[in-house]
Backbone as a ProteinNet text record, in pm:
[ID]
protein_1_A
[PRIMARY]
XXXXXXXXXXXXXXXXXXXXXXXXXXXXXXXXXXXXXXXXXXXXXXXXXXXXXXXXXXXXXXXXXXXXXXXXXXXXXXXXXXXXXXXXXXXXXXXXXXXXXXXXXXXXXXXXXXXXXXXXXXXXXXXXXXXXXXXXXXXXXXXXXXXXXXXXXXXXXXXXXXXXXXXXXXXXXXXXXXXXXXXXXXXXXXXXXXXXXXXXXXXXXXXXXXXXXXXXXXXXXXX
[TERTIARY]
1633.3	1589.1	1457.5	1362.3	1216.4	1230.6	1134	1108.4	1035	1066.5	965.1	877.9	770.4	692.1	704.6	744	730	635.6	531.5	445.2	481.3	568.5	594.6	746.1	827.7	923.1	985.9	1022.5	1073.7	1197.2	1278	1423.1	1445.5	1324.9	1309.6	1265.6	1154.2	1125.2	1083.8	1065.6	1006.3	888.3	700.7	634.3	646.1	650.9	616.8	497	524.6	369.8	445.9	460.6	541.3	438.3	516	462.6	438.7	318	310	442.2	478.4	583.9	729.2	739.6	845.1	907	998.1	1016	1095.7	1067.9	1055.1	1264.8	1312	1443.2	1483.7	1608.1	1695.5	1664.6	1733.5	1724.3	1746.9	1767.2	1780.7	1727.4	1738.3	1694.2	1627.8	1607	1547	1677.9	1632.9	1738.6	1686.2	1770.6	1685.5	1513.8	1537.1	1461	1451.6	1316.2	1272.2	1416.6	1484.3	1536.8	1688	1732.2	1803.5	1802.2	1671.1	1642.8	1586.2	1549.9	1507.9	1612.6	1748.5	1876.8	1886.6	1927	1990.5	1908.7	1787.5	1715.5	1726.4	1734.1	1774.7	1927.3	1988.4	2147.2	2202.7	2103.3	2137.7	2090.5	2105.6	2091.1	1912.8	1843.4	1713.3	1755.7	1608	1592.3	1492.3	1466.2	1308	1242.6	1138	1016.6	924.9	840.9	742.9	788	641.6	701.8	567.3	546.5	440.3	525.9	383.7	433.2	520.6	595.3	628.2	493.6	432.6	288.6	176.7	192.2	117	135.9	15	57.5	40.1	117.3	64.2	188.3	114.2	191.9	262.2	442.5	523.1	613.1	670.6	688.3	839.2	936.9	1104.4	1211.6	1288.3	1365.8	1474.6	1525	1608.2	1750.9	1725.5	1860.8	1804.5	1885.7	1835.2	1750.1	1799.6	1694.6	1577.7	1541.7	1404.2	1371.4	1395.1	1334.4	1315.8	1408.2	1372.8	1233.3	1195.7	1095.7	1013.7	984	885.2	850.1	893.5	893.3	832.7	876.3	788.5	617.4	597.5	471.6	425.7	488	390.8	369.9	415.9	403.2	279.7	234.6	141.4	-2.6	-75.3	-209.8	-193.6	-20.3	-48.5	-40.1	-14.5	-1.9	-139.1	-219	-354.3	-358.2	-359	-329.9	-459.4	-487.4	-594.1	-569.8	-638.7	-618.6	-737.6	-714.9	-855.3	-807.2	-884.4	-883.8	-1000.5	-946.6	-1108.4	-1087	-1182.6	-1191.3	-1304.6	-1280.3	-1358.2	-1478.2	-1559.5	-1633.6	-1712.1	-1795.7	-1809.5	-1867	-1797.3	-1821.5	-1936.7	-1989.1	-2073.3	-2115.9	-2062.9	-2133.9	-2094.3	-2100.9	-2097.8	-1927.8	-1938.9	-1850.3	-1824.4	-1709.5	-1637.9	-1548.5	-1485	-1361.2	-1297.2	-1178	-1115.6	-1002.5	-1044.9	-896.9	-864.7	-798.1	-763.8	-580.6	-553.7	-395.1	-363.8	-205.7	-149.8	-25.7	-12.6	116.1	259.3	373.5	513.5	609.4	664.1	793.1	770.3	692.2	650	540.3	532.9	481.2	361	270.4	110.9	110.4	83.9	106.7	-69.6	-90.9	-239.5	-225.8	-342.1	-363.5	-490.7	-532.9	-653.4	-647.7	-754.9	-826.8	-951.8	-981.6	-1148.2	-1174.4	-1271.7	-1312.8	-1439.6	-1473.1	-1636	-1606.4	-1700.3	-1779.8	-1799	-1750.2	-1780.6	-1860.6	-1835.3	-1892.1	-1908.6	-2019.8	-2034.9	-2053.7	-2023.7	-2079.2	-2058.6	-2104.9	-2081.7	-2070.6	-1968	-1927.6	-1942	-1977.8	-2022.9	-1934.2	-1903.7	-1829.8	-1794.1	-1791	-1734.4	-1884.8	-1952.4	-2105.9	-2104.8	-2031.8	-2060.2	-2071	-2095	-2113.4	-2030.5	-1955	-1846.8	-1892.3	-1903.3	-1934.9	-1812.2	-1790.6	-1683.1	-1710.4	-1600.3	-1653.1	-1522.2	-1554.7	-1446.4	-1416	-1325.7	-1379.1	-1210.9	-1275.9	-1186.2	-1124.9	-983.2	-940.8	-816	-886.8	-800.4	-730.2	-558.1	-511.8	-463.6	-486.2	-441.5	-306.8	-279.7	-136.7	-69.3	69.3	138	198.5	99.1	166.3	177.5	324.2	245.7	195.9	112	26.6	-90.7	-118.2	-213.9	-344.3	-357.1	-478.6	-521.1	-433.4	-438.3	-495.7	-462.2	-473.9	-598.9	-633.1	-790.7	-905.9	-820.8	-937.6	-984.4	-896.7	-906.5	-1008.9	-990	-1045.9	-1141.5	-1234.6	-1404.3	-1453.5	-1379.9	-1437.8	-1428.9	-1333.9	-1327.7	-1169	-1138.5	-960.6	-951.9	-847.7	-778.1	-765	-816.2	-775.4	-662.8	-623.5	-437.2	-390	-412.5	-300.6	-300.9	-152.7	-100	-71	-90.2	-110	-209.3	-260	-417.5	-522.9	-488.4	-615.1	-731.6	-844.3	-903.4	-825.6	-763.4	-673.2	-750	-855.4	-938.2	-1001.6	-1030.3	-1114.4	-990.2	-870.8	-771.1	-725.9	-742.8	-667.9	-808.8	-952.5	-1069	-1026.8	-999.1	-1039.8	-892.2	-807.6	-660	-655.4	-801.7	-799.1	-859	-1012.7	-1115.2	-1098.7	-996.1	-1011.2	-853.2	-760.1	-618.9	-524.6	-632.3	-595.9	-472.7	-376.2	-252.9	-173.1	-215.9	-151.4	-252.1	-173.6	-264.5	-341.2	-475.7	-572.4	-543.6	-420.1	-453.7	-364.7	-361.6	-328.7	-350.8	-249.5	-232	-281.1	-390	-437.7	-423.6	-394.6	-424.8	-366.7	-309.8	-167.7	-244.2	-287.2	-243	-144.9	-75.4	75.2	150.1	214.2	302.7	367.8	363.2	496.2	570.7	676.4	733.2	760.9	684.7	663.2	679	777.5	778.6	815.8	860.8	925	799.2	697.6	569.3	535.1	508.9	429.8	282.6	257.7	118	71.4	-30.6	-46.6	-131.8	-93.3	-93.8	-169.9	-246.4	-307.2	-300.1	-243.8	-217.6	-288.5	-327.9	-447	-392.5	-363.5	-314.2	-456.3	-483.4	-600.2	-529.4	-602.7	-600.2	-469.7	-364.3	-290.8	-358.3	-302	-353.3	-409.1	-357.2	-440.7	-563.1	-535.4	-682.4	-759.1	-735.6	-873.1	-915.6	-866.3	-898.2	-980.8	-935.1	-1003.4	-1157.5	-1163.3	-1269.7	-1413.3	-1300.3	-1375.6	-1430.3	-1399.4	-1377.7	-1551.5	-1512.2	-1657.5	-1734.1	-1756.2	-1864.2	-1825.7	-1741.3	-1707.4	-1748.5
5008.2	5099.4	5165.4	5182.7	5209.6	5364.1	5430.3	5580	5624.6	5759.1	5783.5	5886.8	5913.8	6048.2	6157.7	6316.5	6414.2	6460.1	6522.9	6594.7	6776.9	6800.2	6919.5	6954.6	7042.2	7104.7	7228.1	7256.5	7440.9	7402.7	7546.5	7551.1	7504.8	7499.4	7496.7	7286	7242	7158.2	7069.3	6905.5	6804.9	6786.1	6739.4	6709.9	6576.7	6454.7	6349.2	6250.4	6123.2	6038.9	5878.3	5849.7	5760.2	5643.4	5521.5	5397.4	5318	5239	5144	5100.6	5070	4979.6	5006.8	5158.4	5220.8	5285.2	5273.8	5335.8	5443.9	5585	5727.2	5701.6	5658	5681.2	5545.4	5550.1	5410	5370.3	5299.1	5252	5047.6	4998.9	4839	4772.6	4695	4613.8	4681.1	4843.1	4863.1	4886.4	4889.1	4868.3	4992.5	5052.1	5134.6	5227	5343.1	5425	5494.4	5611.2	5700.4	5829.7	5842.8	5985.8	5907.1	5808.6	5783.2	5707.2	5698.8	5686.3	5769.1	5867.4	5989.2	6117.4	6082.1	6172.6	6116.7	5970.3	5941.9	5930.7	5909.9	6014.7	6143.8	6215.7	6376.6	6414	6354.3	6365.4	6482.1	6482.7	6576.6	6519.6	6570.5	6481.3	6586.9	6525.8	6549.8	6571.1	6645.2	6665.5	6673.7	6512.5	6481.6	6595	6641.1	6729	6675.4	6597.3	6494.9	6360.6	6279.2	6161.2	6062.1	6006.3	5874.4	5729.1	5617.7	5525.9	5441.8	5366.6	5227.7	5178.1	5184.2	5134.8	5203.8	5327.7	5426.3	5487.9	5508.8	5587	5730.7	5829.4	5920.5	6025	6152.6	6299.8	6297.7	6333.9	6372.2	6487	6614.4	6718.7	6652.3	6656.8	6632.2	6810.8	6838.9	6945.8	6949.7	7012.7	7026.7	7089.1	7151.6	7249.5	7235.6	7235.8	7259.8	7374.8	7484.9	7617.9	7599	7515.4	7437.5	7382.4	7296.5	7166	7249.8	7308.1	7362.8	7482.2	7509.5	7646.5	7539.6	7412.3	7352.8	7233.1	7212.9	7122.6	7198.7	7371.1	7455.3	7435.5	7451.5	7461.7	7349.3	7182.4	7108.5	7123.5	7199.7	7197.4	7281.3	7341.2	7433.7	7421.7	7502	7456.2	7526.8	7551.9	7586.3	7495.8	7429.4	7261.4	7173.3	7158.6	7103.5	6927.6	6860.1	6713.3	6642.7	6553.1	6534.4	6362.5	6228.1	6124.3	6027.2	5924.1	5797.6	5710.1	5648.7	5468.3	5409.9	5292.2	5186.2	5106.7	5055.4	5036.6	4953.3	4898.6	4759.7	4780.4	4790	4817.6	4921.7	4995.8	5123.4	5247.8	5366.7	5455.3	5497	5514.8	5543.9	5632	5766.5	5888.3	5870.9	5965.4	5982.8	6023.1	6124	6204.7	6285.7	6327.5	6430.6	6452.8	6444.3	6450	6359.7	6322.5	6253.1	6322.3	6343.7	6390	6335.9	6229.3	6151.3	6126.9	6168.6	6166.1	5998.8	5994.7	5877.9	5842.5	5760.5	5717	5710.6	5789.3	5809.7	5841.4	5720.2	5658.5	5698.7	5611.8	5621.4	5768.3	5848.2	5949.1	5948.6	6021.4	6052.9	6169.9	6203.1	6310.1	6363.2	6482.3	6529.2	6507.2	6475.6	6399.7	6435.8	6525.6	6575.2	6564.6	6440.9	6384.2	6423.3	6448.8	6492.2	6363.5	6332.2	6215.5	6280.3	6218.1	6157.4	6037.1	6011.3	5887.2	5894	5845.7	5870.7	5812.7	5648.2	5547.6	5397.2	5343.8	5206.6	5061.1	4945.4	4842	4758.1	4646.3	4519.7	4432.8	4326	4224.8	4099.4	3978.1	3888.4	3773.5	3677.7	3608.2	3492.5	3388.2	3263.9	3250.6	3305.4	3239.4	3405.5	3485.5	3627.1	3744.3	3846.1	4020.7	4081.3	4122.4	4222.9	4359.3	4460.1	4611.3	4662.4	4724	4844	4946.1	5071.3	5177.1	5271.4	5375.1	5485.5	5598.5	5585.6	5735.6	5839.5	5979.7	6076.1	6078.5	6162.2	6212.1	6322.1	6447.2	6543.9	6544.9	6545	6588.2	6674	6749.2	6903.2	6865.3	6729.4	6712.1	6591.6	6532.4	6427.8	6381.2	6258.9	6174.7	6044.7	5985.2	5811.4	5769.5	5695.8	5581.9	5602.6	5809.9	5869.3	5822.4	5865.5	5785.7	5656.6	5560.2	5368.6	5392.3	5483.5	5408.8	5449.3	5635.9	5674.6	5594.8	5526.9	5470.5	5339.1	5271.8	5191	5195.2	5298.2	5343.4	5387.5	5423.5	5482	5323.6	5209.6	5058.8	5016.7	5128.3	5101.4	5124.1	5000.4	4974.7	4952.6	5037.4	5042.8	4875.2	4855.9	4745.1	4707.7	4614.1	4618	4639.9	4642.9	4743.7	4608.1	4574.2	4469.1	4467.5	4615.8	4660.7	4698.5	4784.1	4836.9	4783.4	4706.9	4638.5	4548.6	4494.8	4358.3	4218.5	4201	4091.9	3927.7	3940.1	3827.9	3907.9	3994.4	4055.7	4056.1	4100.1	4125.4	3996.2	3899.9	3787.5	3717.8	3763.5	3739.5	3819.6	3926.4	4045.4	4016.8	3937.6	3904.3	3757.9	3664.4	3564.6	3581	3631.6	3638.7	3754.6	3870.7	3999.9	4011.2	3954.9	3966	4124.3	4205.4	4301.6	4261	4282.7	4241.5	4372.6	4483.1	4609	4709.3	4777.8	4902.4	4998.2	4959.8	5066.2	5198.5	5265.3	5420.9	5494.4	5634.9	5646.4	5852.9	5911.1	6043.3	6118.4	6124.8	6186.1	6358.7	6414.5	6572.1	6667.5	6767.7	6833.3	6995.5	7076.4	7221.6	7266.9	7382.3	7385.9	7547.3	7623.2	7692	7737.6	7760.9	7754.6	7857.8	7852	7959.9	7988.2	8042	8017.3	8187.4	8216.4	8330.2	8478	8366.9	8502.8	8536.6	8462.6	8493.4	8369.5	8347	8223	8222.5	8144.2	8105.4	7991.8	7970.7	7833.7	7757.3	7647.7	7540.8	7399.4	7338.3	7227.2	7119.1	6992.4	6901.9	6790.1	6688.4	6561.7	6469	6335.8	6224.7	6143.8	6063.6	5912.2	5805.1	5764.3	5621.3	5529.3	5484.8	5424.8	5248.3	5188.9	5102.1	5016.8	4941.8	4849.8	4888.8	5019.5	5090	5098.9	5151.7	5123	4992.9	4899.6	4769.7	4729	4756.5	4735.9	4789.1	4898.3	4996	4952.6	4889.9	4814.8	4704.4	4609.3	4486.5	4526.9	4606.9	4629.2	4693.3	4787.3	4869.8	5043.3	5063.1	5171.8	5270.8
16320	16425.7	16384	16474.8	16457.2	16429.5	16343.5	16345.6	16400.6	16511.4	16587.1	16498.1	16448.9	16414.1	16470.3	16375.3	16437	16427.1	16515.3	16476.9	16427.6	16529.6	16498.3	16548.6	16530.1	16526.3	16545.8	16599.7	16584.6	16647.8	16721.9	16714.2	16923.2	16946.7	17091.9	17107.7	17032.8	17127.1	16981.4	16999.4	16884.4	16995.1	16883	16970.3	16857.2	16925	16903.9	16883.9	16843.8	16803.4	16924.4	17063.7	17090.7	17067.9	17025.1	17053.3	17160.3	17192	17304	17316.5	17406.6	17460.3	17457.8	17417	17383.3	17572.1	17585.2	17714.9	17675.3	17796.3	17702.9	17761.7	17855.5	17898.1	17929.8	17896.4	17941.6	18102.6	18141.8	18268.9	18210.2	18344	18383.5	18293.8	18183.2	18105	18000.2	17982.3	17847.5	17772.8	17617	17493.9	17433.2	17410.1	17277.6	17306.9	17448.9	17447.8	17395	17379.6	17289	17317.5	17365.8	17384	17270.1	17347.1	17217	17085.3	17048.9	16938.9	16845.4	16914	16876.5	16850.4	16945.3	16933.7	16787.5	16756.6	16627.5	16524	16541.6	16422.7	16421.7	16486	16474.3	16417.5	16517.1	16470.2	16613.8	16701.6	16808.6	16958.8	17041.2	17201	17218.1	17223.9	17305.2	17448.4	17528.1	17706.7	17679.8	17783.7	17847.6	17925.4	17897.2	17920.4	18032.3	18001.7	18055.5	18031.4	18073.5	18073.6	17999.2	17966.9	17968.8	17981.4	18018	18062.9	17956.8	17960.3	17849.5	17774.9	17860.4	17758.9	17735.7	17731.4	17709.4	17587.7	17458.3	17320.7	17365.5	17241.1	17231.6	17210.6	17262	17222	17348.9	17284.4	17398.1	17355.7	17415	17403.4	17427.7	17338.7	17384.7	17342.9	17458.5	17400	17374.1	17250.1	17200	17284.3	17394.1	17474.8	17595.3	17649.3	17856.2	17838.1	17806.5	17818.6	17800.6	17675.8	17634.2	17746.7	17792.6	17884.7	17976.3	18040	18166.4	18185.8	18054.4	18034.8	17985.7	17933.8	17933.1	18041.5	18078	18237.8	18299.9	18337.2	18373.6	18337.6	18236.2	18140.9	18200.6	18174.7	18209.4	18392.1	18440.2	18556.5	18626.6	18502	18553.9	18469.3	18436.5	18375.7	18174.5	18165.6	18056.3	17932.1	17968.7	17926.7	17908.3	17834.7	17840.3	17794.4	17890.4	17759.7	17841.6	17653.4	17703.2	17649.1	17713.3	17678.2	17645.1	17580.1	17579.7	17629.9	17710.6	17705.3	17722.6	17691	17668.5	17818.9	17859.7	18061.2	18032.4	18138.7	18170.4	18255.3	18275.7	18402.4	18363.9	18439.7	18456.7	18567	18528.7	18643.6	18697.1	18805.4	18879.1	18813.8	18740.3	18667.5	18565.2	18458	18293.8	18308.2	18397.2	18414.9	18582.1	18593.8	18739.2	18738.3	18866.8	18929	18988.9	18995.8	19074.4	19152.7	19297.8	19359.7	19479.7	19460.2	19539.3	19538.3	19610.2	19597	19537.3	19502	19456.4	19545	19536.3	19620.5	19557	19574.4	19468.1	19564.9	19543.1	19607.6	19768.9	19841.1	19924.4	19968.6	19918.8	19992.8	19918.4	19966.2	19914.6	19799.7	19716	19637	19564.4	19585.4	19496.7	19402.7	19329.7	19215.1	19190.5	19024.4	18987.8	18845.5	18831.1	18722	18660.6	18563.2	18482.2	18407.8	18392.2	18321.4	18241	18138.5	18068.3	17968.7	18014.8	17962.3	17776.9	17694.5	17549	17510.1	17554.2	17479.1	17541	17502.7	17576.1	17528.2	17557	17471.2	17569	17550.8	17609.6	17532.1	17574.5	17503.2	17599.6	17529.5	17589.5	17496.9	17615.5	17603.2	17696.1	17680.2	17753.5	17882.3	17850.3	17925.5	18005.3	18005.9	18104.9	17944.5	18022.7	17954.5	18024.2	17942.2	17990.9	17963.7	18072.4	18034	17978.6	17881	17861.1	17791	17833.5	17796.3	17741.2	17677.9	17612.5	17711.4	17753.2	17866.5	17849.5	17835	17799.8	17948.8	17935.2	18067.3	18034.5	18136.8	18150	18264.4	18278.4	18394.5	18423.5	18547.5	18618.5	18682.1	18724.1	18764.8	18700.7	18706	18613.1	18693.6	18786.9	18858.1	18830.9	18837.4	18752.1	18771	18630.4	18683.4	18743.4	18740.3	18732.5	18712.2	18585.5	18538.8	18506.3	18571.9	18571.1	18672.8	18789.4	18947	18989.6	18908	18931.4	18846.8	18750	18666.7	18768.9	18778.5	18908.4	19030.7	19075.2	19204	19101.9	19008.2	18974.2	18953.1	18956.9	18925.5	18745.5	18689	18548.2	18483	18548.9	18520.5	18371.4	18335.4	18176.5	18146.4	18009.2	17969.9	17907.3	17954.5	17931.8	18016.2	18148.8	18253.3	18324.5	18318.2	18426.5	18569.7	18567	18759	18831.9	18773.8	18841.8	18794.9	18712.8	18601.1	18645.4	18611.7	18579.1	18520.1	18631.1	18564.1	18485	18568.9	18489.1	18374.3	18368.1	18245.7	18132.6	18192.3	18116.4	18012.1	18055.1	17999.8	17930.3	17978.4	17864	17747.1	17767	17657.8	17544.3	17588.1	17534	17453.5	17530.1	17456.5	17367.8	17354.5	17257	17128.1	17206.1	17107.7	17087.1	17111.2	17115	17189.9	17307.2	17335.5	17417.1	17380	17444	17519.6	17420.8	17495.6	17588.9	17656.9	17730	17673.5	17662.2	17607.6	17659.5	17638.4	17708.6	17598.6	17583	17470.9	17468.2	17490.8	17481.8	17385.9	17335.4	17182.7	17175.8	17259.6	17226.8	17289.2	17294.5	17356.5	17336.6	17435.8	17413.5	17479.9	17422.4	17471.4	17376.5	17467.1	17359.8	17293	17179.1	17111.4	17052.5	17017.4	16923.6	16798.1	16696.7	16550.3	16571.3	16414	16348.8	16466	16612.5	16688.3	16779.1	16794.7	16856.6	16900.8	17046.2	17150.9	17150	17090.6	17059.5	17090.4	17140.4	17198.7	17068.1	17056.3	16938.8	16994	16926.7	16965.6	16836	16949.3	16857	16889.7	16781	16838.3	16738.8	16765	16633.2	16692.5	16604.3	16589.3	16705.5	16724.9	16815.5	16747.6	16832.8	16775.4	16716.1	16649.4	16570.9	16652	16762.7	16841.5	16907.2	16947.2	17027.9	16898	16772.7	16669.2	16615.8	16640	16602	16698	16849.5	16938.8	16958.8	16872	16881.6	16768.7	16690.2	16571.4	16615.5	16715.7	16715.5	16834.2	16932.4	16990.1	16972.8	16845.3	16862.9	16887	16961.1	16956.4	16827.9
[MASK]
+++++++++++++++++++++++++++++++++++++++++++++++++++++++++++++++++++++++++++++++++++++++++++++++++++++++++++++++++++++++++++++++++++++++++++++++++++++++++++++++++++++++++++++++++++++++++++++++++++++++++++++++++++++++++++++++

């Protein structure tokens, strides 16, 4: 059984390091999600907080008691919750940087949806007789709708590489033959959020490195 990383701990909530391809809750054909694999590394039952995708890395906030979850579900529900993400994208955006507020579509209905982007970094890679543009681009979200930031990256003309739904599907399966990117370039790097240390709520900021495929990937172009 895989170990998940803690980043941090107290008597309220674990913030985590999740892996690509890890799905955060059971359901139809997954084996072995993060909540119970994470109970039996603990030795206690976790409550899901937030969420990221199956193929999405990064920082996830899990709580220890309902009282927890329910006072941090709150949090991510509002702007006290700051998370911030990378991915590497195919294409590129019309600006350096903006806004995106363009609602998303969840389980039939339309839902607001508010994205921040910039632009980090650029290269092109050339390959099989074409130049592929790609680029690094940060993203902050004000709301946590799925598939959020796949579907706005999408709609600016600079779909996540790796993404089997909103993606560049021909770019996707270049960038998989020549560079072996097989997983979803997207990747949760940075969490403000707060906490309870020593009897006092203080808001705490946490950031881990690019999980291993996104830095190889980063190596491999220039980044």
């Amino acid at each position: 059984m895989q170990v998940i990383p803690i980043l941090y701990e107290n008597n309220d909530i674990l913030i985590v390091n999740k892996q690509s391809g890890l799905a955060v809750q059971g359901g139809e054909g997954i084996l072995h999600p993060l909540d119970e694999v994470l109970a039996e590394q603990i030795g206690q039952k976790v409550f899901l907080v937030h969420r990221l995708d199956r193929d999405t890395a990064g920082i996830l906030v899990v709580a220890k008691n309902p009282k927890a979850a329910a006072k941090y579900t709150e949090i991510f529900g509002t702007k006290k919750a700051r998370k911030e993400y990378c991915a590497f994208c195919c294409g590129l955006p019309p600006k350096e940087g903006g806004v995106i507020d363009t609602a998303v579509e969840q389980k039939g209905a339309e839902k607001s949806a508010l994205t921040r982007y910039q632009v980090m970094a650029k290269s092109v890679f050339k390959t099989e007789g074409s130049a592929i543009n790609l680029c690094m681009i940060k993203w902050n979200i004000e709301t946590g709708r799925m598939h959020q930031i796949r579907i706005h990256a999408a709609k600016l003309g600079a779909p996540i590489i790796g993404d089997d739904k909103h993606g560049n599907f021909k770019t996707n399966k270049i960038l998989k033959k020549a560079l072996g990117a097989k997983k979803l370039m997207l990747a949760a790097v940075k969490l403000s959020i707060p906490v309870n240390a020593d009897g006092r709520e203080t808001v705490r900021t946490f950031e881990i490195p690019l999980p291993e495929h996104m830095q190889r990937f980063a190596e491999d172009i220039g980044f």
